[in-house]
PyMOL Python script that loads the backbone (N, CA, C, O; Angstrom):
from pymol import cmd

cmd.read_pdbstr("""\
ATOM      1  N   UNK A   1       0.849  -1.165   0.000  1.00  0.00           N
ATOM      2  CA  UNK A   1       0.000   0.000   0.000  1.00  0.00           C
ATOM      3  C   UNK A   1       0.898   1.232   0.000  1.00  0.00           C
ATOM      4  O   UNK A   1       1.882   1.331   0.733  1.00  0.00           O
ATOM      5  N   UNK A   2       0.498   2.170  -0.871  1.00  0.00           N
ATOM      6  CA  UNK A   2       1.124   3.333  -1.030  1.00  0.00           C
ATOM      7  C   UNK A   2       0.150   4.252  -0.436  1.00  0.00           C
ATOM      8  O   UNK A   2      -0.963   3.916  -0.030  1.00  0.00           O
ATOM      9  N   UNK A   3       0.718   5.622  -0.407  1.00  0.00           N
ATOM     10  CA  UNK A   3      -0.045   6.993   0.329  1.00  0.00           C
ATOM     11  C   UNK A   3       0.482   7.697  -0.703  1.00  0.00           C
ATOM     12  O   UNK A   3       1.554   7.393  -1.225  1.00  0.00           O
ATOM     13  N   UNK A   4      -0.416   8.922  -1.149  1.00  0.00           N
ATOM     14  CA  UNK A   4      -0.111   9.767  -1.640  1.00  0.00           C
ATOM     15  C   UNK A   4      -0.859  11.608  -1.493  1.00  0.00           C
ATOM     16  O   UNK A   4      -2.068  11.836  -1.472  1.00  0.00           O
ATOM     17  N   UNK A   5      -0.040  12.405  -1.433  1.00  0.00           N
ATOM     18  CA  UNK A   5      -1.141  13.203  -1.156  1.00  0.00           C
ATOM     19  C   UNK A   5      -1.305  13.812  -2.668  1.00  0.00           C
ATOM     20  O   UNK A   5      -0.412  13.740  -3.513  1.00  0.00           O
ATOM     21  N   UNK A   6      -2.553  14.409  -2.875  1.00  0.00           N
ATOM     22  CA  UNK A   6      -3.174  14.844  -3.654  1.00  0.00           C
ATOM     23  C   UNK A   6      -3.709  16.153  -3.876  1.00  0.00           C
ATOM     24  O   UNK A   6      -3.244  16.849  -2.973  1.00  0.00           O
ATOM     25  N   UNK A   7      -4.537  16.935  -4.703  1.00  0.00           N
ATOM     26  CA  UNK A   7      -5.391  18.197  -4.901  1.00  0.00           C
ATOM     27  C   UNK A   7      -5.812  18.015  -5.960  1.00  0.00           C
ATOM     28  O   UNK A   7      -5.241  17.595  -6.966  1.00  0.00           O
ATOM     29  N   UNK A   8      -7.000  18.367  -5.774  1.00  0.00           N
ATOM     30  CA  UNK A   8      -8.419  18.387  -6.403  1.00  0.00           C
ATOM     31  C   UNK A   8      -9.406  19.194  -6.602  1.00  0.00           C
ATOM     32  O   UNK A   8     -10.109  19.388  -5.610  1.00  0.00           O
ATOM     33  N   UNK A   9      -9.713  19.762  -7.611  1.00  0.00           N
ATOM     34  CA  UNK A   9     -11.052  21.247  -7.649  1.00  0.00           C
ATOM     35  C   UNK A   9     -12.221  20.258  -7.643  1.00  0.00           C
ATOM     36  O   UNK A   9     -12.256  19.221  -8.305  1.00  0.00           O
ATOM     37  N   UNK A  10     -13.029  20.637  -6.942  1.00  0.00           N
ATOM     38  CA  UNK A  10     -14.588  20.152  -6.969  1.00  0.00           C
ATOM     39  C   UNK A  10     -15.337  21.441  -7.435  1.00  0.00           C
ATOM     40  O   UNK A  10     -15.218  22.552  -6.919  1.00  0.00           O
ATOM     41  N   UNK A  11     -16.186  21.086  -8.573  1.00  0.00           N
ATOM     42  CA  UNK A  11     -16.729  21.996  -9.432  1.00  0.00           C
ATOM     43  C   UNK A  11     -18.502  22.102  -8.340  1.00  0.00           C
ATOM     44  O   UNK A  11     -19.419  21.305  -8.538  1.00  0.00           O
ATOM     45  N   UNK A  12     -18.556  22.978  -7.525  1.00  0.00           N
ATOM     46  CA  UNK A  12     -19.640  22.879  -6.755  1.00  0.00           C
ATOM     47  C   UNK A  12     -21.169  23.051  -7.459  1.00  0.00           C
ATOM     48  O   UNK A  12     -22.267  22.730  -7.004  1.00  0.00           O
ATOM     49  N   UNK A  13     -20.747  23.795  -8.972  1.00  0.00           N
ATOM     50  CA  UNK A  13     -21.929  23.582  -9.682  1.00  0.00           C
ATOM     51  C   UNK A  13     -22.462  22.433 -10.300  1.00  0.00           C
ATOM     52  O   UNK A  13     -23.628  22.042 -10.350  1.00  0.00           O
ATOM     53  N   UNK A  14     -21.772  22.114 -10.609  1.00  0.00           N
ATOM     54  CA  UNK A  14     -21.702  20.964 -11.707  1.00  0.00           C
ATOM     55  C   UNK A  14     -22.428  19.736 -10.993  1.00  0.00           C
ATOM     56  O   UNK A  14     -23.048  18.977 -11.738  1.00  0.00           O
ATOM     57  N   UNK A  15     -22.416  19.457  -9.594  1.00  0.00           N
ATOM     58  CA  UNK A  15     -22.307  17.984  -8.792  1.00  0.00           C
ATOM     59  C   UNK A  15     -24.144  18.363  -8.633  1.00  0.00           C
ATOM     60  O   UNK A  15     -24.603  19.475  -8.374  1.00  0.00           O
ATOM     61  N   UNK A  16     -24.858  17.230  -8.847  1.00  0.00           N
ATOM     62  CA  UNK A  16     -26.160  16.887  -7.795  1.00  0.00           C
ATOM     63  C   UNK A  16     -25.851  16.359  -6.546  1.00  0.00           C
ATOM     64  O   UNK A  16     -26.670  16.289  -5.629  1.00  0.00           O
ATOM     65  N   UNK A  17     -24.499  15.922  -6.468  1.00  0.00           N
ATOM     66  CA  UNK A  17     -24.146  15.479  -5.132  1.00  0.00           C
ATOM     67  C   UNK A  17     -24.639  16.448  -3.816  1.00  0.00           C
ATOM     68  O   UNK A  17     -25.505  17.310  -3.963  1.00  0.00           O
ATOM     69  N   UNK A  18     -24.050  16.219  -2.672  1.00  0.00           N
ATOM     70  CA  UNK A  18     -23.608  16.704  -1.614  1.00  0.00           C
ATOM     71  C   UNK A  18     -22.430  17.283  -1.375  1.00  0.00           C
ATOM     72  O   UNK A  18     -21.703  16.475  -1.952  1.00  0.00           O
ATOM     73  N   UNK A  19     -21.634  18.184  -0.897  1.00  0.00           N
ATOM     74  CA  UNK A  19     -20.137  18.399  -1.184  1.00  0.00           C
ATOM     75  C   UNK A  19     -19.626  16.911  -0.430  1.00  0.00           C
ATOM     76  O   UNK A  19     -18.753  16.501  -1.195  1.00  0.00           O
ATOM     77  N   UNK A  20     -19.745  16.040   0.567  1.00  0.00           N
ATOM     78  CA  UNK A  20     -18.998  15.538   1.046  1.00  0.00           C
ATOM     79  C   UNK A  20     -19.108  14.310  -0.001  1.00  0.00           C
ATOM     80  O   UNK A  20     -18.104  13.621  -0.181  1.00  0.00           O
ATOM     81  N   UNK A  21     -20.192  14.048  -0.629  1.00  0.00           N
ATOM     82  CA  UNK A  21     -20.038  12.979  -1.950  1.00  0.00           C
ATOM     83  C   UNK A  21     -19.299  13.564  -3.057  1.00  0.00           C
ATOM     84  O   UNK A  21     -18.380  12.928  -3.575  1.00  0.00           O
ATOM     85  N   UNK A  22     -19.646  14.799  -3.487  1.00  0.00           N
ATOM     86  CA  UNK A  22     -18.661  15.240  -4.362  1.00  0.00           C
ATOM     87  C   UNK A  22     -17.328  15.039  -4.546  1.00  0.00           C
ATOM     88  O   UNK A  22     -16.689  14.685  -5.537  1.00  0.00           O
ATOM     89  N   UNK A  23     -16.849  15.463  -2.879  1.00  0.00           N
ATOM     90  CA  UNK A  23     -15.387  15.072  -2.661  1.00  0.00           C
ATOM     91  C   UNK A  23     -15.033  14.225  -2.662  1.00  0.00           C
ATOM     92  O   UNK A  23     -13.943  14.026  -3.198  1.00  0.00           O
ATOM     93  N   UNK A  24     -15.698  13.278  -2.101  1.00  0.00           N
ATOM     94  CA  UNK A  24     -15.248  11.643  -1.983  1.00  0.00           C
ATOM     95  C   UNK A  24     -15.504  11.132  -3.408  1.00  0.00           C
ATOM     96  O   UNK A  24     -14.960  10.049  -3.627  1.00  0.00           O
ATOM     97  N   UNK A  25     -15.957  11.470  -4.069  1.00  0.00           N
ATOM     98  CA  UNK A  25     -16.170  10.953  -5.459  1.00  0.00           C
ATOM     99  C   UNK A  25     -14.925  11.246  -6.061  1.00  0.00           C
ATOM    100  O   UNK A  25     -14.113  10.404  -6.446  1.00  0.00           O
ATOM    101  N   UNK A  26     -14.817  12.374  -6.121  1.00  0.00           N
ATOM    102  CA  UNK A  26     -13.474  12.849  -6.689  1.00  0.00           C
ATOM    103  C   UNK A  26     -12.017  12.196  -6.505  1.00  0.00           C
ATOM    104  O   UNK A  26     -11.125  11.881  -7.292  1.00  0.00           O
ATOM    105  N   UNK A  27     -12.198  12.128  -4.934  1.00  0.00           N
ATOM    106  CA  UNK A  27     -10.868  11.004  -4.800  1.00  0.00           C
ATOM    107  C   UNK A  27     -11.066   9.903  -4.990  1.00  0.00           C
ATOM    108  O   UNK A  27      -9.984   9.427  -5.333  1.00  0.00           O
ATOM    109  N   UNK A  28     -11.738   9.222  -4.986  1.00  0.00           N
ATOM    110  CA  UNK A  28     -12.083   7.486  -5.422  1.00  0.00           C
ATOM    111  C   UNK A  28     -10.982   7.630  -7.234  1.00  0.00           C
ATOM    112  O   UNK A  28     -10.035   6.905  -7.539  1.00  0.00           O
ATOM    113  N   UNK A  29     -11.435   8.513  -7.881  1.00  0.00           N
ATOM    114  CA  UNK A  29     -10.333   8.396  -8.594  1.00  0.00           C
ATOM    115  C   UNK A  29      -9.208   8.028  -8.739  1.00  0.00           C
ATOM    116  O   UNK A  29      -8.764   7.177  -9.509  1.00  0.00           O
ATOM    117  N   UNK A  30      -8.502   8.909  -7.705  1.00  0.00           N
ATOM    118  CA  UNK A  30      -6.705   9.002  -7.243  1.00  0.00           C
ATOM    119  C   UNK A  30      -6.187   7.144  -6.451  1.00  0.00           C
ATOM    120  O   UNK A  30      -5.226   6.398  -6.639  1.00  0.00           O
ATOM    121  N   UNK A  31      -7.450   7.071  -5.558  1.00  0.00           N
ATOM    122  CA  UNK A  31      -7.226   6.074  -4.236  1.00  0.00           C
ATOM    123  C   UNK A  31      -8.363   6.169  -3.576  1.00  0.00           C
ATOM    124  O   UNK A  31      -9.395   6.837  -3.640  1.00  0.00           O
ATOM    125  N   UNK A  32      -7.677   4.892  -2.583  1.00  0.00           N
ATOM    126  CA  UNK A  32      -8.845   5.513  -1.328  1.00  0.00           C
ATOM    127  C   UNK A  32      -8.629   6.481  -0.690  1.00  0.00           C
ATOM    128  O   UNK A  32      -7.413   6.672  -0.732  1.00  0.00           O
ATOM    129  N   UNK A  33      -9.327   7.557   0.154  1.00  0.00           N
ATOM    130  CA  UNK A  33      -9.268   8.615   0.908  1.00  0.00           C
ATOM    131  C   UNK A  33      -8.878   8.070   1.985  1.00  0.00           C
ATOM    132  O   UNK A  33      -9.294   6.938   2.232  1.00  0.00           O
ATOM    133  N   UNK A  34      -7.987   8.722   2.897  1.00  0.00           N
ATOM    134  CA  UNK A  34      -7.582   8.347   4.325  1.00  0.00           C
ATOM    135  C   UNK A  34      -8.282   9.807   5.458  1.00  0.00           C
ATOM    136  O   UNK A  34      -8.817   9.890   6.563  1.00  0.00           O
ATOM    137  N   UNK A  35      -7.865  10.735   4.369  1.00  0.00           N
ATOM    138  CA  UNK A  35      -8.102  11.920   5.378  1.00  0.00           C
ATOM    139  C   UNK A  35      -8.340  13.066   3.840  1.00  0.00           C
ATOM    140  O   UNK A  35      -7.774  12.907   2.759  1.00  0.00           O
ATOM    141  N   UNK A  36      -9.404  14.258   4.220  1.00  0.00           N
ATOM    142  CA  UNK A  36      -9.112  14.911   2.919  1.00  0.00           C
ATOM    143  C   UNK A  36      -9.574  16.634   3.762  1.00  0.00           C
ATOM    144  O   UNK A  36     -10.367  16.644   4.704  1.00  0.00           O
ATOM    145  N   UNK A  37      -8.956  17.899   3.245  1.00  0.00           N
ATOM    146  CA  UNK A  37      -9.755  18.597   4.133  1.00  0.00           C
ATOM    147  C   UNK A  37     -10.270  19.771   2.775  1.00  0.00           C
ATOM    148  O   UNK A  37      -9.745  19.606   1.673  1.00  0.00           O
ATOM    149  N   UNK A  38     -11.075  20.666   2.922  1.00  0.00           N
ATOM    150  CA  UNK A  38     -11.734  21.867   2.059  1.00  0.00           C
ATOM    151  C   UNK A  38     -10.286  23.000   2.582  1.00  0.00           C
ATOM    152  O   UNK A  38      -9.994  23.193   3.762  1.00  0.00           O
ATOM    153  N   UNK A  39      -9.673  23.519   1.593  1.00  0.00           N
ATOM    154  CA  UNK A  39      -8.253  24.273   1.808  1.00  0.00           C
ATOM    155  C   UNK A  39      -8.722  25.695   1.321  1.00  0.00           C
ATOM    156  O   UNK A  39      -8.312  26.663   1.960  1.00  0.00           O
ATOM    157  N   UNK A  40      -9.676  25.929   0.077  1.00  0.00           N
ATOM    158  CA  UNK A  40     -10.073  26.900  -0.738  1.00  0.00           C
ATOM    159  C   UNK A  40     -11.266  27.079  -1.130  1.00  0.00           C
ATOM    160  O   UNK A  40     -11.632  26.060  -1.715  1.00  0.00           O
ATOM    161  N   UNK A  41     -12.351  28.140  -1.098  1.00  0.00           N
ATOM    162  CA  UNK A  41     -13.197  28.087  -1.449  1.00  0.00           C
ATOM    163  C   UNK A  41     -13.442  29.097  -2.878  1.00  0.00           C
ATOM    164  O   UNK A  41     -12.629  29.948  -2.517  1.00  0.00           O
ATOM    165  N   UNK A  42     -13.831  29.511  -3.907  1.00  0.00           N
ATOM    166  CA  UNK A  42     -13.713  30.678  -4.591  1.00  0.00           C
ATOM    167  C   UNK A  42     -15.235  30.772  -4.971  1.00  0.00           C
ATOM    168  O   UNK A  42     -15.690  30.035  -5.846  1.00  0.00           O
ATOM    169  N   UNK A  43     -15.956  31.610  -4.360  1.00  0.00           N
ATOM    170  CA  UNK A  43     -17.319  32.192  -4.556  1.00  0.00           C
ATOM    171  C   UNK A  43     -17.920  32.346  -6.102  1.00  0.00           C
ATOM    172  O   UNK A  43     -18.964  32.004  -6.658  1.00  0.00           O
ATOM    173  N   UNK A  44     -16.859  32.957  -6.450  1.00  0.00           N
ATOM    174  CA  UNK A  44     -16.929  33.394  -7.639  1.00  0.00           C
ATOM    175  C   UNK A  44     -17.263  32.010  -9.080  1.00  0.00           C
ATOM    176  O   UNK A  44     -18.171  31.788  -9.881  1.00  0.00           O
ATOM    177  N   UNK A  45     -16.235  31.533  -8.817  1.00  0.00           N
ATOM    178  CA  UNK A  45     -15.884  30.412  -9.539  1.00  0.00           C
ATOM    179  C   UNK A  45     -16.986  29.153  -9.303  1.00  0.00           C
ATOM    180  O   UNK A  45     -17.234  28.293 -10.148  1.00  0.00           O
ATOM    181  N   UNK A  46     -17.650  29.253  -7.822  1.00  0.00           N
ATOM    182  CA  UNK A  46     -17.819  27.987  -7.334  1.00  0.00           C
ATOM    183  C   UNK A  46     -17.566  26.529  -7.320  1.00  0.00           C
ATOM    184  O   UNK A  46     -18.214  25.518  -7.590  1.00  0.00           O
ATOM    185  N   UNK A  47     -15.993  26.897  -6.769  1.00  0.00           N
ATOM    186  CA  UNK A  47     -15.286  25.448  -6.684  1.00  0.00           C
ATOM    187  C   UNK A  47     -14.626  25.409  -5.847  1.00  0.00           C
ATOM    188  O   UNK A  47     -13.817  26.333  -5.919  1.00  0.00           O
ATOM    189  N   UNK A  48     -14.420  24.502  -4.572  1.00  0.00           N
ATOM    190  CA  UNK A  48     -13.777  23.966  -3.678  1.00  0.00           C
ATOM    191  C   UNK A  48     -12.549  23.686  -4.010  1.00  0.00           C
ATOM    192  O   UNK A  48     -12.495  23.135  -5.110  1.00  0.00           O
ATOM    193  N   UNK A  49     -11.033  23.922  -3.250  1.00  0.00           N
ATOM    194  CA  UNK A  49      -9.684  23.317  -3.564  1.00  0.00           C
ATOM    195  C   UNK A  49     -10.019  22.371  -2.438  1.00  0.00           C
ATOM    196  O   UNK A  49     -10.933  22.496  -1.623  1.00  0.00           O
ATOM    197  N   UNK A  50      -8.917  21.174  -2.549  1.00  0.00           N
ATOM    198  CA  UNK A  50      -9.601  19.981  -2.047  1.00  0.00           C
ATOM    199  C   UNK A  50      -7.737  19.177  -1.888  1.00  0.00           C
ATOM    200  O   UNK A  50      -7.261  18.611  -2.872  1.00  0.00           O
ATOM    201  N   UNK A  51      -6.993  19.267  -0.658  1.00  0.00           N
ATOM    202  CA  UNK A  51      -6.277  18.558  -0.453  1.00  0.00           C
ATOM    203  C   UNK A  51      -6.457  16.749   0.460  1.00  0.00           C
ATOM    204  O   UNK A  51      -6.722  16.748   1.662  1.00  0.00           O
ATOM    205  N   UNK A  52      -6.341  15.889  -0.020  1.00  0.00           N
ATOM    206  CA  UNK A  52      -6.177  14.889   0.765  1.00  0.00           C
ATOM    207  C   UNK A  52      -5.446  13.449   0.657  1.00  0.00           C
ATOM    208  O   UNK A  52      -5.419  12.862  -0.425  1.00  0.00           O
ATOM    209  N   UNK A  53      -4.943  12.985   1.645  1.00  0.00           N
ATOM    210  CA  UNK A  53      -3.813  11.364   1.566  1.00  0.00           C
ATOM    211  C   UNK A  53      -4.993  10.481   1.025  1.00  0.00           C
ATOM    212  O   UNK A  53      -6.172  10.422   1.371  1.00  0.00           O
ATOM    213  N   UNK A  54      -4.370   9.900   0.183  1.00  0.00           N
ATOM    214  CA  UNK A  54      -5.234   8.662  -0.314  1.00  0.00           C
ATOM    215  C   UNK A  54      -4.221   7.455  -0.312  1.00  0.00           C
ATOM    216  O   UNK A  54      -3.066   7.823  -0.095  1.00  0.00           O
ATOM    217  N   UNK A  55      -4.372   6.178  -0.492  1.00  0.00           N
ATOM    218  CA  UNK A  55      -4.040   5.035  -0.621  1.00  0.00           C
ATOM    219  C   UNK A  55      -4.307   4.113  -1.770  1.00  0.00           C
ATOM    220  O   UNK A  55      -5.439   3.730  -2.065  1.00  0.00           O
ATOM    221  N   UNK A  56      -3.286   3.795  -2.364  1.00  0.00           N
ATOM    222  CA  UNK A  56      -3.464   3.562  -3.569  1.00  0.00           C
ATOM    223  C   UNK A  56      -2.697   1.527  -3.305  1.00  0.00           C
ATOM    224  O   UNK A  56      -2.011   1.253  -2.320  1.00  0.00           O
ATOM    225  N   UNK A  57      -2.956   0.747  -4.108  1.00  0.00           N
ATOM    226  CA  UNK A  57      -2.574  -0.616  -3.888  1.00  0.00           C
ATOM    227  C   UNK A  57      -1.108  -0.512  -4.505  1.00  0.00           C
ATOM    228  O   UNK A  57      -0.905   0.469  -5.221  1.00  0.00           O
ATOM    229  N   UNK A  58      -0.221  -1.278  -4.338  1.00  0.00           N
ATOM    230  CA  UNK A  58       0.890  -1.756  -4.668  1.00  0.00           C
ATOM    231  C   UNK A  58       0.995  -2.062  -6.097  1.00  0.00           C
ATOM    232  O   UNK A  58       0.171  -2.928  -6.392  1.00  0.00           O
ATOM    233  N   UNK A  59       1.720  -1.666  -7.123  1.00  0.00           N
ATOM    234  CA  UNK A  59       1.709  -2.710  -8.698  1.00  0.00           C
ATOM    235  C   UNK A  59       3.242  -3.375  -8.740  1.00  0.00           C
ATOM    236  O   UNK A  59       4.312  -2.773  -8.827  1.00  0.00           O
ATOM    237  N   UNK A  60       3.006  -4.773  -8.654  1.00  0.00           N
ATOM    238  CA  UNK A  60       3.796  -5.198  -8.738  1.00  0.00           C
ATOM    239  C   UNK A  60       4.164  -6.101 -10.198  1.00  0.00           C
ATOM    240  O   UNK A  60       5.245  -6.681 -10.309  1.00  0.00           O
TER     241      UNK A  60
END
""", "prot")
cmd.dss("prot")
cmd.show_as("cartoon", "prot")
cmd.util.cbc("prot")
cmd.orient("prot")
């Protein structure tokens, strides 16, 4: 198992989600999420900056 940290824009318009599905959606991409936190918000833009460690499997 690897760790990696990451960043991520969550487009807050765009999602029917919830932000906390949004986010977690977003990292399911990268890995699994271990820990992730909201770093940036931009009103304007409406999009969340989005740092968090994920876990990714081994390729061997």
């Amino acid at each position: 198992m690897t760790t990696h940290f990451i960043e991520a824009e969550i487009d807050l318009q765009q999602t029917h989600l919830t932000l906390k599905e949004a986010v977690e959606e977003a990292l399911q991409e990268q890995g699994a999420p271990l820990r992730w936190a909201i770093t940036k918000v931009n009103k304007e833009k409406q999009t969340a900056q989005v740092e968090a460690i994920v876990t990714t499997a081994n390729s061997q």
